[in-house]
MDTraj code that builds the backbone (N, CA, C; nanometers):
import mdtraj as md
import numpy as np

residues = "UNK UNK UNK UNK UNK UNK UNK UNK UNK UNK UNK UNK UNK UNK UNK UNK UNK UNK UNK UNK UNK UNK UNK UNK UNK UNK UNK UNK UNK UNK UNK UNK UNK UNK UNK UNK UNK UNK UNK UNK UNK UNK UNK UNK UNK UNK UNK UNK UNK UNK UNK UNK UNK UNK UNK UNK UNK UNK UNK UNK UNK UNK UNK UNK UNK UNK UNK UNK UNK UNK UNK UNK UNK UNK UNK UNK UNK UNK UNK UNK UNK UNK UNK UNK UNK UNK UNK UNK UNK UNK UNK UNK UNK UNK UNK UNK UNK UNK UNK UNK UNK UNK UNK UNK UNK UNK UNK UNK UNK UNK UNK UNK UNK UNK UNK UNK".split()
xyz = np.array([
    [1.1836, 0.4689, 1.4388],
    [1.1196, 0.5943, 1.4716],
    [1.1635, 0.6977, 1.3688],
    [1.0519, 0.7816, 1.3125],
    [1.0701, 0.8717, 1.2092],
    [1.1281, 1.0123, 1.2922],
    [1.2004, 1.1103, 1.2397],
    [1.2747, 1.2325, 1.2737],
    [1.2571, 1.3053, 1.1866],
    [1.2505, 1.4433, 1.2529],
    [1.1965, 1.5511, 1.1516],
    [1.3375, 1.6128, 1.0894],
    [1.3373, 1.7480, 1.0571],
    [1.4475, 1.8108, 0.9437],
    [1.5207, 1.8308, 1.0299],
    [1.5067, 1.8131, 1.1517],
    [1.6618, 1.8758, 1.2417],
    [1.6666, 1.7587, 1.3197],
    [1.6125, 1.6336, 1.2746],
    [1.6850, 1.5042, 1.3105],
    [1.6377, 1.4990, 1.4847],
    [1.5887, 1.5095, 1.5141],
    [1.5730, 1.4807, 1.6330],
    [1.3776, 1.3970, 1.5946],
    [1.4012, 1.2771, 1.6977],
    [1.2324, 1.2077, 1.7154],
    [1.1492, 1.3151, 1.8035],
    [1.0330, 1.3079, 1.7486],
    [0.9438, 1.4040, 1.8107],
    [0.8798, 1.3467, 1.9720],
    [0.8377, 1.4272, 2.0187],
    [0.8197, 1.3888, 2.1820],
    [0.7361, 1.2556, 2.1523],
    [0.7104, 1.1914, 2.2128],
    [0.5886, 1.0528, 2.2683],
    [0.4641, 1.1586, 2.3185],
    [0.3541, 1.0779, 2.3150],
    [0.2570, 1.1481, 2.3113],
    [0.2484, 1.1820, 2.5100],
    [0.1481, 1.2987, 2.5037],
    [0.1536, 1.3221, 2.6576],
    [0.1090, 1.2253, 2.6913],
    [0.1180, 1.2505, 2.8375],
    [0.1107, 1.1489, 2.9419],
    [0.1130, 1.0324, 2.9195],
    [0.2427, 0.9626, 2.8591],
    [0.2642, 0.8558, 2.8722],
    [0.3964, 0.7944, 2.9655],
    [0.2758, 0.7051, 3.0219],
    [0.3727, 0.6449, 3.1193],
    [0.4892, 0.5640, 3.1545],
    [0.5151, 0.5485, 3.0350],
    [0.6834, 0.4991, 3.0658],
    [0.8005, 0.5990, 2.9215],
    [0.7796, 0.7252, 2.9944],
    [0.8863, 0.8160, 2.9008],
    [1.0276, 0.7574, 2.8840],
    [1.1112, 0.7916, 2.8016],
    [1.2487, 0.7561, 2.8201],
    [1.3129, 0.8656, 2.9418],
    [1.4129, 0.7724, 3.0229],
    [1.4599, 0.8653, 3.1217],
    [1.5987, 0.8860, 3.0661],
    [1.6501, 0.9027, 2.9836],
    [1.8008, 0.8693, 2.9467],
    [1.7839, 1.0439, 2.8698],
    [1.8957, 1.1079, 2.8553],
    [1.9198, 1.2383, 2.8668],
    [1.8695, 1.2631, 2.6685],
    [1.9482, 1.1619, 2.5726],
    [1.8600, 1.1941, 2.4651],
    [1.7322, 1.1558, 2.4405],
    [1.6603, 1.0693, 2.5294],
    [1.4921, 1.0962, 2.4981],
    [1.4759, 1.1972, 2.5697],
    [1.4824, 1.2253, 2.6985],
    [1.4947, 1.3544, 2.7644],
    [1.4821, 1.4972, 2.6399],
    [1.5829, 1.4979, 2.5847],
    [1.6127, 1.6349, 2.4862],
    [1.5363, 1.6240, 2.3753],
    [1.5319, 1.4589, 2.2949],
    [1.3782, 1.4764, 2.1871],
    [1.2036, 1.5047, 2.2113],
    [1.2178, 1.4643, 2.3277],
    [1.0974, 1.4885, 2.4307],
    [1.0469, 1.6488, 2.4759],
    [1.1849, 1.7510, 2.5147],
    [1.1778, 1.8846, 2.5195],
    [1.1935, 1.9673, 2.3853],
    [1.2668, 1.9278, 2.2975],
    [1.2701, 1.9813, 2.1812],
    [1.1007, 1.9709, 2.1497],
    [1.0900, 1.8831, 2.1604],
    [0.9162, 1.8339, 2.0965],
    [0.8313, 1.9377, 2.1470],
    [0.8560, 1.9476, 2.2606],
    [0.7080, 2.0028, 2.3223],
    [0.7752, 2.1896, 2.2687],
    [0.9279, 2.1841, 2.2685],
    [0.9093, 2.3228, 2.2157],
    [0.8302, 2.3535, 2.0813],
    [0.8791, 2.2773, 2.0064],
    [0.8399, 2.3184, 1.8521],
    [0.7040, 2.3636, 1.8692],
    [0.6082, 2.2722, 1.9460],
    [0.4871, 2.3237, 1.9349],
    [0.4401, 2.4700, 2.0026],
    [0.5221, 2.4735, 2.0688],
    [0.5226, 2.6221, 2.1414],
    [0.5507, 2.6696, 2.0245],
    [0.6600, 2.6838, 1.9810],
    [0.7207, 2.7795, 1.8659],
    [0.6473, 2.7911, 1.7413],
    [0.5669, 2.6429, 1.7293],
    [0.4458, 2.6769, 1.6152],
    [0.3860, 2.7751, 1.5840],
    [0.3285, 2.8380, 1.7065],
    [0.2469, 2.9054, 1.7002],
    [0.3392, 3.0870, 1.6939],
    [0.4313, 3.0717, 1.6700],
    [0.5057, 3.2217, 1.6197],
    [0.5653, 3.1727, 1.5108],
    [0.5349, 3.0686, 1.4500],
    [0.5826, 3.1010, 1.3054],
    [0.7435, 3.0432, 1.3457],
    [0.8113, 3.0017, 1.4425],
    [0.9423, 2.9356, 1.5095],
    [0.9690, 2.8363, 1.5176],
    [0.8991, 2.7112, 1.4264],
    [0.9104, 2.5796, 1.4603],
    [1.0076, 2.5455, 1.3984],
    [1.1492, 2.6236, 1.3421],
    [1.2283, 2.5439, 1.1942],
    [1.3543, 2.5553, 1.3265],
    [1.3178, 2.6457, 1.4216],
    [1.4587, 2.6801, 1.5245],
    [1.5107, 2.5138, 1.5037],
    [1.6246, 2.5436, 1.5413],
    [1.7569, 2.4165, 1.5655],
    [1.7159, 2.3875, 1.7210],
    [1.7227, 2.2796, 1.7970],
    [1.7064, 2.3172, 1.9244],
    [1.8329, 2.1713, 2.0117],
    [1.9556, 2.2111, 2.0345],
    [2.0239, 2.1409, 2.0891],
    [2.0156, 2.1467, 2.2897],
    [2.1165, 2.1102, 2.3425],
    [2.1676, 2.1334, 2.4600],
    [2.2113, 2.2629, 2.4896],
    [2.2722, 2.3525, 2.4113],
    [2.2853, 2.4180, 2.4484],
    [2.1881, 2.5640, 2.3924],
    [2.1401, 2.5636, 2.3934],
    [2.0022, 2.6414, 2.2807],
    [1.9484, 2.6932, 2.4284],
    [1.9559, 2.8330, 2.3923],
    [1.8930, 2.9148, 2.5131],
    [1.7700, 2.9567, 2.5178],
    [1.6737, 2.9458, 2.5728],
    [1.5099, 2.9832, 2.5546],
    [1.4762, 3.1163, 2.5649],
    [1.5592, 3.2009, 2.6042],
    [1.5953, 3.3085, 2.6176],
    [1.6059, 3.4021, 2.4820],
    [1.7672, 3.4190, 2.4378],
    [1.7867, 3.4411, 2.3554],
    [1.8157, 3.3724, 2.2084],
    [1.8023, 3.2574, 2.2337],
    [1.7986, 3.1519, 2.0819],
    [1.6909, 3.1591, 2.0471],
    [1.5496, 3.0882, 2.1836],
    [1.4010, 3.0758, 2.1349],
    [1.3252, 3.1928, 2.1516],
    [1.3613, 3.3131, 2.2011],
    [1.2524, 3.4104, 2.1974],
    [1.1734, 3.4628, 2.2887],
    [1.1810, 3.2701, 2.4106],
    [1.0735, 3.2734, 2.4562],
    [1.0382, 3.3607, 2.6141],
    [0.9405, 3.4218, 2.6091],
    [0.8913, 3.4892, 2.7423],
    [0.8728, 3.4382, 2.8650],
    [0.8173, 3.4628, 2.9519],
    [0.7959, 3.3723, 3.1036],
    [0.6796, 3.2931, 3.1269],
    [0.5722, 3.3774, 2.9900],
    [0.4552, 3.3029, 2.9621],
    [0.4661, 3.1921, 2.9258],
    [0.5606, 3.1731, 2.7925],
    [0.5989, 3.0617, 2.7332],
    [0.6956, 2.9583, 2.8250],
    [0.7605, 2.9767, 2.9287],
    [0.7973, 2.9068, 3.0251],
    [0.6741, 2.8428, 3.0994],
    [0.5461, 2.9204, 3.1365],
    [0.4483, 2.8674, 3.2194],
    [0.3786, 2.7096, 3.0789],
    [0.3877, 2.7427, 3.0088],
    [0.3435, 2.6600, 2.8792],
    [0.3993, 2.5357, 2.8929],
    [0.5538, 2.6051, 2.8490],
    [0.6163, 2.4846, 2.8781],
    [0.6355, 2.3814, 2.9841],
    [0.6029, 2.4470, 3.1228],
    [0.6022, 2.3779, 3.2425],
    [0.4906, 2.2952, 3.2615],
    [0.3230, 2.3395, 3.2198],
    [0.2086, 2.2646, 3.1526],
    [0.2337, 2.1366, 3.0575],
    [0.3969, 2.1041, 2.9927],
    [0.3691, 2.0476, 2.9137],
    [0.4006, 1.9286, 2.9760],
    [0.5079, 1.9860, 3.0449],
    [0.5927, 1.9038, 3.1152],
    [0.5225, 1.8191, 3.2247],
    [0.4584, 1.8636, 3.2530],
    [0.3609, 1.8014, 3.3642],
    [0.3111, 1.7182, 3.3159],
    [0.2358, 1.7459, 3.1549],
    [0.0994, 1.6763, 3.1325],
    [0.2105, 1.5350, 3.0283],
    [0.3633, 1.5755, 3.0308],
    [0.4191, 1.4730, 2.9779],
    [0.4844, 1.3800, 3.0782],
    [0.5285, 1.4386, 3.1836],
    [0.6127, 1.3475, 3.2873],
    [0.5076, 1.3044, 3.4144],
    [0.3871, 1.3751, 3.4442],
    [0.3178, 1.3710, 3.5479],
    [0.4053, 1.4606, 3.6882],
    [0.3521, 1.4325, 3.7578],
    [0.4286, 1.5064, 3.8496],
    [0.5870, 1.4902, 3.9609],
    [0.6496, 1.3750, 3.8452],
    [0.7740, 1.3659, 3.8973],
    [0.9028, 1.4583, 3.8245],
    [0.8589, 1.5640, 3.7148],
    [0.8862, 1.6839, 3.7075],
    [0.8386, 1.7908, 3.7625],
    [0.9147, 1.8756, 3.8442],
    [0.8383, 1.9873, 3.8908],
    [0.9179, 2.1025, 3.8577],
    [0.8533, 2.1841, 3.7408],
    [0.9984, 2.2706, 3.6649],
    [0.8834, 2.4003, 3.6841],
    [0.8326, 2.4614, 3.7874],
    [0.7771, 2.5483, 3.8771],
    [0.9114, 2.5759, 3.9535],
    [0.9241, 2.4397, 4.0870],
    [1.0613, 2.4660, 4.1323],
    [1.1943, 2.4863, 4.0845],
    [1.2324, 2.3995, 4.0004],
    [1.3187, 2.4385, 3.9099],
    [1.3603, 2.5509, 3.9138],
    [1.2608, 2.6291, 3.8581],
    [1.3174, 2.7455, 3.7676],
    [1.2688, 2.8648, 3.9719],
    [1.2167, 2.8390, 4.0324],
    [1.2226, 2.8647, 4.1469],
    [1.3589, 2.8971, 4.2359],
    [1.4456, 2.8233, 4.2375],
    [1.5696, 2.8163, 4.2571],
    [1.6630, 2.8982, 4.2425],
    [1.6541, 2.9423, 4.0815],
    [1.6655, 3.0418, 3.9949],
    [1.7052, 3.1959, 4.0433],
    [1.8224, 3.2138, 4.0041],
    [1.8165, 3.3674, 4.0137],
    [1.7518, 3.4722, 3.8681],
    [1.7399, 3.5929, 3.8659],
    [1.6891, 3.6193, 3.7126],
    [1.7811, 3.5839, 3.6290],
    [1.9253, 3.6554, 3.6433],
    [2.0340, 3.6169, 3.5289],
    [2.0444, 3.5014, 3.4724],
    [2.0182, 3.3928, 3.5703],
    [2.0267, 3.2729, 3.5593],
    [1.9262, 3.1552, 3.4713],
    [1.7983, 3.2354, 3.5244],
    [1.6826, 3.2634, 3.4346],
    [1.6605, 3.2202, 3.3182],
    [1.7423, 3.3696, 3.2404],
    [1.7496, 3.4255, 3.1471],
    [1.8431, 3.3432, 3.0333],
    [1.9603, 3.3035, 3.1042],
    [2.0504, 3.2139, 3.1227],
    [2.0135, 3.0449, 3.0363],
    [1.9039, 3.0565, 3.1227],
    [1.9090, 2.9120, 3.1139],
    [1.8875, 2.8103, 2.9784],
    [1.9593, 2.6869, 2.9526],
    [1.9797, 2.6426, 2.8317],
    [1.8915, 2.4912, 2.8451],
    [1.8267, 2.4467, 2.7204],
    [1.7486, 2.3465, 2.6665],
    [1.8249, 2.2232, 2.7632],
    [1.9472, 2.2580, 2.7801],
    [2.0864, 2.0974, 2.8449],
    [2.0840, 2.0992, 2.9695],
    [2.0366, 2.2337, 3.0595],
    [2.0185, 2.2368, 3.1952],
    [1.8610, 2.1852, 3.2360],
    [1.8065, 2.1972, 3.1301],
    [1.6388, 2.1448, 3.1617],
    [1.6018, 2.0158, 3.1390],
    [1.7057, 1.9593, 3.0540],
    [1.7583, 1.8281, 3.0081],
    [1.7940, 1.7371, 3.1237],
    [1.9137, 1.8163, 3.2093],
    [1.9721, 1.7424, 3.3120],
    [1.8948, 1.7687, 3.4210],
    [1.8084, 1.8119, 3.4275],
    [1.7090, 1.8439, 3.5475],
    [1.6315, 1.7615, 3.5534],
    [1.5236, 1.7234, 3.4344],
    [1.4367, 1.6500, 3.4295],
    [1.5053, 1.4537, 3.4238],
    [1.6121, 1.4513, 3.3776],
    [1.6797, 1.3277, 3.3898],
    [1.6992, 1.3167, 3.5290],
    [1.7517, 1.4160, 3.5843],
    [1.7549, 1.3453, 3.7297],
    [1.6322, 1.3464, 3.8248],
    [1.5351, 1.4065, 3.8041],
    [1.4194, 1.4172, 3.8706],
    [1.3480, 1.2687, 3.8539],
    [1.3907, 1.2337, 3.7295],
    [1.2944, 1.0569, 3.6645],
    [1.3997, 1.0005, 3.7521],
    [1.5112, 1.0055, 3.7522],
    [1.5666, 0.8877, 3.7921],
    [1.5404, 0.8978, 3.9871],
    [1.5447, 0.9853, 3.9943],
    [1.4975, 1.0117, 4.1513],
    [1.3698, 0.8887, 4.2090],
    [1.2639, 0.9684, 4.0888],
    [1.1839, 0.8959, 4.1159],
    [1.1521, 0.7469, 4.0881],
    [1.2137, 0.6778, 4.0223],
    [1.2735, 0.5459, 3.9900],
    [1.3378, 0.4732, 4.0866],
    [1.4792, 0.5143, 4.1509],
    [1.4936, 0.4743, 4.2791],
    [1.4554, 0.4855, 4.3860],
    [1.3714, 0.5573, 4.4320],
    [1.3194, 0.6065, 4.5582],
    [1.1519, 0.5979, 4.5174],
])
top = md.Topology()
chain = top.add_chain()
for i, resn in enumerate(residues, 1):
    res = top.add_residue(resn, chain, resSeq=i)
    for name in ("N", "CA", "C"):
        top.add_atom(name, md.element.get_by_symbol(name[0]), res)
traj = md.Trajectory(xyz[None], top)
């Protein structure tokens, strides 16, 4: 598998049905769908680790959260639900929140749905 300048493999195409559930396809998978968000401001060179805040690292607004939650859907189907997620949520927390917490969210949501 080919990797771009910040070394990470780019997401698998949407909706495909057998994603990796393991925490680094997990994070090349969200990095992915960011860049393309970030494409479109001219933001696609950002670094985007675990701990990379969407907030204040990426820029990004609440709009760009609704985007991203669209992506997520149309990549995991509906055994991500990062509506609730971020539901849960206090604002600080919000605001707060890092690429590694959305990481470990969506890993355990697949594996949820895997055993059960």
């Amino acid at each position: 598998m080919t990797t771009d300048a910040t070394r990470f493999a780019p997401a698998q195409p949407h909706g495909t049905a057998h994603a990796g559930t393991g925490p680094g396809e997990v994070l090349a998978d969200i990095a992915g769908m960011l860049r393309e968000l970030l494409e479109e401001y001219g933001f696609d060179e950002a670094e985007i680790g675990r701990e990379t805040t969407f907030h204040d690292d990426l820029e990004l607004e609440s709009i760009d959260l609704v985007t991203l939650s669209g992506s997520l859907r149309e990549h995991y189907g509906d055994r991500v639900n990062f509506a609730e997620f971020v539901a849960d949520l206090e604002l600080d927390e919000i605001i707060a929140l890092t690429v590694g917490q959305l990481v470990d969210f969506v890993v355990a949501s697949l594996r949820a749905t895997e055993e059960g």
